[in-house]
C-alpha positions in Angstrom: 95.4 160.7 217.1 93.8 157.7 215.5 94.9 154.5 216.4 96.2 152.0 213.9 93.7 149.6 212.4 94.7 145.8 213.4 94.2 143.1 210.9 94.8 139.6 211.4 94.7 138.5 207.7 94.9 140.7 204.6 95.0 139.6 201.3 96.2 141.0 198.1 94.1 140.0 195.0 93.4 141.6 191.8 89.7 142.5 191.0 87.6 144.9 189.2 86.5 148.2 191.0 88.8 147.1 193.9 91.3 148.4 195.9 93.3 145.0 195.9 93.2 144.7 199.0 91.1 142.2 201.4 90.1 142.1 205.0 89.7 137.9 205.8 89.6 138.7 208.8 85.9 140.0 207.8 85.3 137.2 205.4 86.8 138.8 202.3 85.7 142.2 202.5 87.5 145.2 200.6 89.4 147.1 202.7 89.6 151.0 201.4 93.3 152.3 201.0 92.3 155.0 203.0 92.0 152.8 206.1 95.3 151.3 205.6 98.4 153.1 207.3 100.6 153.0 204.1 102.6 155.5 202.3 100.6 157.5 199.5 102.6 156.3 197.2 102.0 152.9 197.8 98.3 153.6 197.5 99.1 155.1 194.4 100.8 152.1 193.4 97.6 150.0 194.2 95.6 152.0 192.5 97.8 151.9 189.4 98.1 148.1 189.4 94.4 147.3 189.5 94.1 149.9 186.9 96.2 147.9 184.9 94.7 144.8 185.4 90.8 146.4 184.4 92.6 147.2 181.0 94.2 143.9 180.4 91.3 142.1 180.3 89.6 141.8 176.5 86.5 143.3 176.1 84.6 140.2 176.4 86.3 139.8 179.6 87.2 136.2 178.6 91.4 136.4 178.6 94.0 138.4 179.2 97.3 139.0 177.4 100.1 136.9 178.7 102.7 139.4 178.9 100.6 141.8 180.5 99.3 138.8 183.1 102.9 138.0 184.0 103.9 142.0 184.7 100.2 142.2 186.6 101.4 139.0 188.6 104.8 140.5 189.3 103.5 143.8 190.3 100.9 142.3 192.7 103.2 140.3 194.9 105.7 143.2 195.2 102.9 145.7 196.3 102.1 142.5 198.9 105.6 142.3 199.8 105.2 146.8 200.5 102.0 145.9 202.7 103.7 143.5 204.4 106.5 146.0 205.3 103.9 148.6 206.7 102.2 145.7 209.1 105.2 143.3 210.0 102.6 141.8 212.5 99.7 140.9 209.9 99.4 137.7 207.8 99.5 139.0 204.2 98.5 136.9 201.5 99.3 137.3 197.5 96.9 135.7 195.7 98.0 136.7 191.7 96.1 136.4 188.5 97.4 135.2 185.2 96.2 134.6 181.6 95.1 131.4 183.3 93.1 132.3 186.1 93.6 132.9 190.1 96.6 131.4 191.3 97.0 129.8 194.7 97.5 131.6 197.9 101.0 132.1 199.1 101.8 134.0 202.1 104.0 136.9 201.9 107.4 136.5 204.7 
């Protein structure tokens, strides 16, 4: 049997080709659903929410749609609150994305 992965720090934050999911523990570096011990359909989830953000984007890849950034937003710090369900002992942090830009940190209790 495999043991369980430890992180110390994971963030959730939107980006293209990503998983959403970050190892700062390893100075910001993806970490692959795969490695997480989450149900599949929370890595389904994932993969559905940055798929969504990659088409919410214009093509010029200068703004997105409000309504759209607030449902990405709401999305994102729900799967956070998930992640943070399946490691009760890791520091998760949600940081979301609007039609504005990257928001600030918040950690996810």
């Amino acid at each position: 049997m495999l043991k369980k992965r430890k992180f110390k720090v994971i963030k959730v934050m939107p980006d293209f080709s990503s998983s959403g999911v970050w190892n700062e523990g390893d100075e910001g570096v993806m970490i692959d659903l795969e490695d997480l011990e989450i149900p599949q359909k929370l890595k389904l989830l994932f993969i559905d929410w940055i798929e969504l953000y990659e088409e919410c984007w214009n093509s010029s890849y200068k703004y997105m749609n409000k309504k759209k950034a607030i449902l990405i937003y709401k999305r994102g710090l729900q799967l956070a609150k998930q992640l943070k369900l399946c490691y009760p002992g890791t520091k998760i942090i949600y940081r979301g994305e609007s039609d504005t830009g990257l928001h600030e940190a918040m950690e996810i209790c």
